[in-house]
N, C-alpha and C positions, 0 to 999 in steps of 0.2 A: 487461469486467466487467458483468453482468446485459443484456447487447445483447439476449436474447429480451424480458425484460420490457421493456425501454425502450421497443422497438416496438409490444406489445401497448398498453402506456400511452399509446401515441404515437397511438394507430388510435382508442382508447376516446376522448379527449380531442377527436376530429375529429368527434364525434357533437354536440357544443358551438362547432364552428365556423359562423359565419356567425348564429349565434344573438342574440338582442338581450336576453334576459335568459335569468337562472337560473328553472327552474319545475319544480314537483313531475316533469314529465314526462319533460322533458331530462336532467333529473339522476338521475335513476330508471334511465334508459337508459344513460347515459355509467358509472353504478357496477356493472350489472349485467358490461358490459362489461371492468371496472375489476378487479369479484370473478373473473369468468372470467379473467385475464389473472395474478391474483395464485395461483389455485388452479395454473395452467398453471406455474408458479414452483415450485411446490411449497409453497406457504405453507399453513401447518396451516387446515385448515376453516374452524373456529370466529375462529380469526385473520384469517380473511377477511372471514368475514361480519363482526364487532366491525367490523373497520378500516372497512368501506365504509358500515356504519351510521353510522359516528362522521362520517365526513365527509361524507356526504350530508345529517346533520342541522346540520353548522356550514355549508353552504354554502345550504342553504337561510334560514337565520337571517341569511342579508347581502345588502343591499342590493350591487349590480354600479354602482360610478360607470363615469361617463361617458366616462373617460381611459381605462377596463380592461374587455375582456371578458369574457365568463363564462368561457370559457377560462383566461383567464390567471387568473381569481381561483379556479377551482377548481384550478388549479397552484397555486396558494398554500395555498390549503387543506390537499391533499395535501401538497407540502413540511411543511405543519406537524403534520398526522398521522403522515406515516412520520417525521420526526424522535422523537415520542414514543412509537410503535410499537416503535423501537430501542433506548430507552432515556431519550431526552429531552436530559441531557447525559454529556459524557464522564465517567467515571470511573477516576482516575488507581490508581496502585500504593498499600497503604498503606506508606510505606519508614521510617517512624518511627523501629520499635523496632533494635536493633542487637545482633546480628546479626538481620536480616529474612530471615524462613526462606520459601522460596516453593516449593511441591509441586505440581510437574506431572502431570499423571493426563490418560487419555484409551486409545482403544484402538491397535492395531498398525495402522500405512500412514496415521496422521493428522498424524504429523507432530512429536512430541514430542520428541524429540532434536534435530531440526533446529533446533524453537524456542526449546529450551533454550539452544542455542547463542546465537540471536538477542537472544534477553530476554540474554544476560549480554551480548553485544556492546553491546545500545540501554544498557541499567545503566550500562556503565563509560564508554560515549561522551557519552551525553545526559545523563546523569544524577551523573556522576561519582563513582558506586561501586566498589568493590573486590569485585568477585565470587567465590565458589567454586562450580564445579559438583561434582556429587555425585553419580556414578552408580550408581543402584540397582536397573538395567535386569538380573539375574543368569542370562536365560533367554535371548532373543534374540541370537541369534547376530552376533558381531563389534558389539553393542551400547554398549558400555564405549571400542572401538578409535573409534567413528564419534565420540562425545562427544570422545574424547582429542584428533583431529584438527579436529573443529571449536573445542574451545578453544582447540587450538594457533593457528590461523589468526588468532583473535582476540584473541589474549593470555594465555588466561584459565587459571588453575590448576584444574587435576578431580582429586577425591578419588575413588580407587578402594581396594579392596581381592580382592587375585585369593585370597586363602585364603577368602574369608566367600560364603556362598549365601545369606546373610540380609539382605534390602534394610532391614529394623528396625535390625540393629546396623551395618551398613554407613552409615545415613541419623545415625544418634546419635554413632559415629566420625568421623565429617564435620564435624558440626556443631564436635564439640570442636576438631577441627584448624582450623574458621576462626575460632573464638574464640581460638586461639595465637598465630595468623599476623593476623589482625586484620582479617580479610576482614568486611564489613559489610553483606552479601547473602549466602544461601546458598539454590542454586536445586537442587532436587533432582528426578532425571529417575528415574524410577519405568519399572515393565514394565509390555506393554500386551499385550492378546490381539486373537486374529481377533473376538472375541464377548464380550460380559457373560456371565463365570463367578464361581460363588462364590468361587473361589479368589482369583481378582484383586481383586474386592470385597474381602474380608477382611483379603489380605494389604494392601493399601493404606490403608486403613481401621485395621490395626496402625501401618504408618509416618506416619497424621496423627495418632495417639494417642501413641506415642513422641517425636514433634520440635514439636508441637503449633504450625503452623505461624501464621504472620498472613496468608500469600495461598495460595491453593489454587487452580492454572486449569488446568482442561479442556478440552484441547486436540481440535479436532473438525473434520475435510474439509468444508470448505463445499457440495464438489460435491455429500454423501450429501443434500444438499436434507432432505429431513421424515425420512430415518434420522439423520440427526447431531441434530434435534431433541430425537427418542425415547430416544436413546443420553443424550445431555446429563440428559434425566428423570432415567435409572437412575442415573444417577453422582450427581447432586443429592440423592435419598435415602437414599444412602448419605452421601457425603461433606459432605456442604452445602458446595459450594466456594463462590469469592467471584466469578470471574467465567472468561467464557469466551475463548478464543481458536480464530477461523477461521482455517485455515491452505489454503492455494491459492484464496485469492477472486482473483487475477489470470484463471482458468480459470473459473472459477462464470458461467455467462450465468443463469440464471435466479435467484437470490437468493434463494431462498425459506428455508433456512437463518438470513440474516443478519434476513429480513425475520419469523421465527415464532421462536426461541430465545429474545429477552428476555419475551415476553407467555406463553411455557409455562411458565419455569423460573423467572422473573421475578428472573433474577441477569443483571448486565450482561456486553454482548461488550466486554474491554479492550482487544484486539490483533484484526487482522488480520494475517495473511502473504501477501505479493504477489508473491511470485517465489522463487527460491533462493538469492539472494544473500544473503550475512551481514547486507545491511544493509536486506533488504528485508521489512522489520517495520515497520507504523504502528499509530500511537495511536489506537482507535477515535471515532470524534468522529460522533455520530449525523446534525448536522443535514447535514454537510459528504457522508457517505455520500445520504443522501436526495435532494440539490441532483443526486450524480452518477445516481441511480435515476431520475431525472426532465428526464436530459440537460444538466444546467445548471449542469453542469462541477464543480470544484473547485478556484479558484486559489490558495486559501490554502496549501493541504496540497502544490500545486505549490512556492507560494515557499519551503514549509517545507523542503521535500526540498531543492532546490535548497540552503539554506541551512545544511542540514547536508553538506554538499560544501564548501561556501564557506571558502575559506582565505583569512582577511585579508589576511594578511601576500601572500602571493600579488597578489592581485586589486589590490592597491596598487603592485607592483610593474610590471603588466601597463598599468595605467591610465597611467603616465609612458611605458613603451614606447608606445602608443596616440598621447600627445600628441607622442611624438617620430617617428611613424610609424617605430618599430622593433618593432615585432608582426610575429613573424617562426613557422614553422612548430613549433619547440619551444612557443612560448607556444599552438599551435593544438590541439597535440595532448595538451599537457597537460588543454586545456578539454573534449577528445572524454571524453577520462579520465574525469573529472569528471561529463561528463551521462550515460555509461555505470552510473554509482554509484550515481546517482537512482533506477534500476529500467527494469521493461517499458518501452519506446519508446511502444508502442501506447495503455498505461495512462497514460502522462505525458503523451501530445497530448489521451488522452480528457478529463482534468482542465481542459483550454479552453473555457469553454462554445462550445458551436454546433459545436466540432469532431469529438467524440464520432460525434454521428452522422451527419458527412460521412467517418468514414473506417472506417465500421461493415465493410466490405463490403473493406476494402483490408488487405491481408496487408501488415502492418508486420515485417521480418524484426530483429530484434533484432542480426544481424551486419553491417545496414547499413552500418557506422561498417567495416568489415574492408577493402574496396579502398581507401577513405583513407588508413589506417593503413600500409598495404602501400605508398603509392605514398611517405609520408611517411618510412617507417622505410628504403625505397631510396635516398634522399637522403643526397649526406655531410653532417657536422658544416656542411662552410662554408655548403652550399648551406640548409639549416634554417636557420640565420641569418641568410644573405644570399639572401630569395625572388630577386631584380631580379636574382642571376648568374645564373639557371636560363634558358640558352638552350637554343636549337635541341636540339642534340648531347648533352646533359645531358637534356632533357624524352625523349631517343629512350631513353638505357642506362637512365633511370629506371623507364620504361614496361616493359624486358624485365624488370629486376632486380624488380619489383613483382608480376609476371605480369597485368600490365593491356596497355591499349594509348595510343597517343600519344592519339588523342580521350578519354581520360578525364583523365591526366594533363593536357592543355589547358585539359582542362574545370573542376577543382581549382584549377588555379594561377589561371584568371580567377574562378571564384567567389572565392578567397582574395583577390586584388587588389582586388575590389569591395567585398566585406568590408571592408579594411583600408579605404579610401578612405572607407566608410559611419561606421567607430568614430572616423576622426579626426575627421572633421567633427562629431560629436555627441558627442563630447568639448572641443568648444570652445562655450561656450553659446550665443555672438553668431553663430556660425556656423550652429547650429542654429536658433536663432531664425529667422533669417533663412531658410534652409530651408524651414522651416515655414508661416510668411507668402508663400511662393514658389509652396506647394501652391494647386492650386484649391480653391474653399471644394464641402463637402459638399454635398449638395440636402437638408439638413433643412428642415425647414418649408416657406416658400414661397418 
């Protein structure tokens, strides 16, 4: 995500290294750099030029102590201008009234169906809502079948009607039915075109007029950079929605979208979408987007994911196997499960700081985790519960049953063995302790 801008930022910021203070000169040059690097993004002109005034003039008004150099305080600076540039803070759903009517809009190939699904999935998981989808997509072909199957996947009931061409009576028919059934969200997925036509205007424009909704989001390809900007204008005049959603920022390297859409339209981005999977929807949160634009990772939104994986009950039981060194390959594969859920592989190491841009350059295959699975799912029942049987003669028919070879399967069971050996020990806290005291000390200082 944004790998061209991070570099460019990465190159500008090196015009400030080795530097002993901030001075009209330096900084003049490191922004010029800064604006080039943002335009090359696709960030709207005038959004450039604003941003790089605004912090060329805060970083000139500050003293550089002694501890930090001008580098690192103009990374500071910039962290706190693109935070505000994005929007400043998050802004949540408003889910008050009940039934919470929410109107998807946006154009064809952006992604609105998909994330219809997604918004009803985060609803009933995170949120603990009872959703109804409502499809009022009447033109699009197999558009009504695509909504059905992704609610089906994720629980969710969808209101259609195959007698009606009218997305007005079809969206007010909806409505009524989850006020029956007592559905306390109703998300309705609207038709999109190749282009801004009056038609589409208008008729959408009837269905915010009919259902008078409390959220209205915009669904828009982050990759179109300064078209998703412009597109976002037109629908704002029209519909004055309440905020937007990027859909494929996993694939966006330049940003320029995420980084010109709140200072054009000056409505906020809610959602991002980072992958295909049902569960790969995040809650936009400006400062934590910025940290990652500026290489400096994202742990929080790391733990978060992770933590919507996290099954207590589970993880409790897994911790007593651990202390009884019974951590056995059912418990291993169920954990593959789990960080598979999280999203992109690639996207999830970038959220490390420092790692981002040591693995810029490294094709991360997202079916990494598939010869594990292969070599685990050839294992019988006893041998997944009892690693220590797996000899010789079992490690050979595993390897064919798998389609791998004995050096991988070897290589799995002694990573799995050290593994185990690493969790019980730091599962006992005197053992880790002691561990730890066992390390050499660091070379900080002197």
């Amino acid at each position: 995500m944004f790998e061209n801008l991070q570099d460019k930022l990465d190159r500008a910021f090196k015009v400030l290294k080795g530097q002993g203070s901030i001075t009209e000169i330096n900084v003049a040059e490191t922004m010029k750099e800064i604006r080039k690097a943002l335009l090359d993004a696709d960030v709207n002109y005038k959004t450039a030029k604003a941003f790089t005034d605004d912090v060329k003039e805060k970083a000139l008004g500050q003293n550089v102590l002694t501890s930090i150099s001008p580098g690192q305080l103009l990374t500071k600076v910039m962290n706190d201008e693109l935070t505000q540039l994005m929007g400043g803070t998050v802004q949540d759903l408003n889910l008050t009234t009940n039934p919470t009517i929410i109107l998807i809009a946006g154009l064809n190939g952006a992604g609105k169906t998909t994330f219809t699904g997604k918004l009803a999935n985060f609803l009933k998981t995170q949120k603990g809502k009872k959703p109804l989808l409502i499809a009022c997509d009447v033109y699009r072909p197999a558009a009504i079948d695509q909504l059905q199957i992704l609610g089906g996947q994720v629980g969710i009931p969808v209101f259609t009607d195959a007698d009606s061409k009218d997305p007005v009576s079809i969206a007010k028919a909806g409505i009524a039915e989850a006020k029956k059934n007592g559905n306390n969200v109703v998300i309705i997925d609207t038709a999109g075109r190749l282009a801004i036509d009056e038609q589409m205007m208008n008729e959408i424009a009837d269905v915010k007029a009919a259902t008078n909704p409390h959220e209205i989001l915009f669904v828009v390809d982050a990759m179109t950079g300064q078209d998703a900007v412009n597109t976002a204008k037109a629908f704002n005049d029209r519909l004055d929605f309440t905020g937007v959603v990027l859909t494929k920022l996993d694939g966006d390297t330049r940003g320029g979208a995420a980084l010109s859409i709140k200072s054009v339209v000056n409505k906020p981005i809610k959602f991002i979408g980072t992958g295909e999977k049902m569960e790969a929807l995040d809650v936009f949160y400006p400062d934590r987007m910025a940290s990652r634009i500026l290489g400096m990772g994202d742990v929080v939104s790391l733990v978060e994911r992770a933590q919507q994986q996290f099954d207590e009950k589970e993880a409790a039981e897994i911790q007593k196997k651990i202390r009884k060194n019974k951590f056995d390959f059912n418990d291993f594969i169920s954990q593959i499960q789990q960080i598979k859920k999280m999203g992109n592989m690639k996207d999830l190491m970038g959220m490390i700081p420092g790692v981002g841009k040591a693995i810029k350059d490294i094709d991360i295959d997202d079916n990494a985790f598939k010869p594990i699975e292969s070599i685990i799912r050839s294992m019988t029942p006893y041998e997944r519960e009892n690693p220590d049987s797996i000899n010789q003669s079992r490690r050979t028919r595993i390897a064919n049953g798998s389609g791998t070879n004995i050096t991988e399967v070897n290589k799995l069971i002694k990573q799995f063995e050290d593994m185990r050996k690493m969790m019980k020990q730091f599962s006992n806290p005197a053992a880790a302790a002691k561990m730890m005291r066992g390390m050499p000390k660091m070379p900080f200082g002197k």
